[in-house]
Each structure stands twice: as structure tokens, then as C-alpha cells.
N, C-alpha and C positions, 0 to 999 in steps of 0.2 A: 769247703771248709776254709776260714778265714782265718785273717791273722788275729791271736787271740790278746795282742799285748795292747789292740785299740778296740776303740768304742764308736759306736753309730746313730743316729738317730734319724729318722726322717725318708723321705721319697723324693722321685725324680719326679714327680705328677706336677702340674700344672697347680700355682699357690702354693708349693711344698718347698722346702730347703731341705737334702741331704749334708747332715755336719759328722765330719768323721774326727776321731781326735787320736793319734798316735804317740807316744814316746817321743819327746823332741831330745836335742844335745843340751839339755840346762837352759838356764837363764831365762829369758824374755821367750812367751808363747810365739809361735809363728804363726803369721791367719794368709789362709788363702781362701780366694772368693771367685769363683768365677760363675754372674749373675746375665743373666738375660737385662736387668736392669741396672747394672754397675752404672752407666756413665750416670744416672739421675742418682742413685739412691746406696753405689759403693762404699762410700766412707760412712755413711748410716750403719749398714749389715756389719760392717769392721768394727765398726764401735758398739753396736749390741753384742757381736762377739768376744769383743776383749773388754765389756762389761762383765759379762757374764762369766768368764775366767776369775776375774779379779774377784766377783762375790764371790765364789766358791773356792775362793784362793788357791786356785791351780794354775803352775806358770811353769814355764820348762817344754809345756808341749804343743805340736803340730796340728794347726786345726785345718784340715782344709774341707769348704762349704764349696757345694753345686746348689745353687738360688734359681729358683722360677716362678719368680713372684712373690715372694713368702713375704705375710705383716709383721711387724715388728715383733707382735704377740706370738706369732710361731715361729719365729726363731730366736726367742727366750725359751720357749716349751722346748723345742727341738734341742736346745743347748743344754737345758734344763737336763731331762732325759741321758744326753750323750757325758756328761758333765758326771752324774753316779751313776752309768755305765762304767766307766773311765775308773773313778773312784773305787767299784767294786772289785773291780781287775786287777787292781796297782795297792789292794789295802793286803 
């Protein structure tokens, strides 16, 4: 049984991104990343992830991603998913 105040999307599998999004303290989202490919493609996954906050104008909360590989395309979808997961819990 999890904690029910956040949201999830994704797998640990190989090409997959786990993004989890919790309740932050206010203000500016927080992103954590910790990617098998951080030093090439770090500031890429941060930035589709605090894209993807902004479209859906959610800010205030903790995102933290496990990356293995994931294309840009699935972790929009993954964000996508964790993003009105998140929404449905907190509306």
C-alpha cells in the first residue's frame, strides 16, 4: 500500500522512465533525475520534465524520475499519465 498523496507512471525496464510526482513545499517544482544517461542527455529529461509541468500548470511539486533510457516521446507520455494521476488525487 502506497503513499496515496502522489502519483506514478512508468517502469524500471530497460527504454522506460519511472516519474513519481509528490506534494512539494510550494513554489518552483523540484526534479530529480537519476538516469543511466545523465552526463549525455541530463539537462534534456529536466527540461522535458519541467516542460511538461509548465503545460499542465502544475508547480509546487516533487518530481523525482529513475531513467533507463527513455525517448523524449516516453517521458512526455510518462509525465503525461503521472501529471492526471497527480491532478486526480489533489482535485
Amino acid at each position: 500500500m502506497g503513499n496515496t498523496t502522489q502519483a506514478s507512471a512508468g517502469t524500471l525496464e530497460s527504454n522506460d522512465i519511472l516519474v513519481v510526482i509528490a506534494p512539494g513545499n510550494g513554489g518552483e517544482a523540484t526534479v530529480s533525475v537519476e538516469s543511466i544517461v545523465m552526463k549525455q542527455f541530463g539537462p534534456a529529461i529536466i527540461a522535458t520534465i519541467q516542460a511538461s509541468l509548465a503545460e499542465h500548470g502544475l508547480g509546487g511539486v516533487t518530481v523525482t524520475a529513475q531513467d533507463k533510457g527513455a525517448l523524449d516521446c516516453t517521458i512526455k507520455a510518462r509525465m503525461e499519465a503521472a501529471i492526471l494521476r497527480y491532478k486526480e488525487l489533489h482535485s
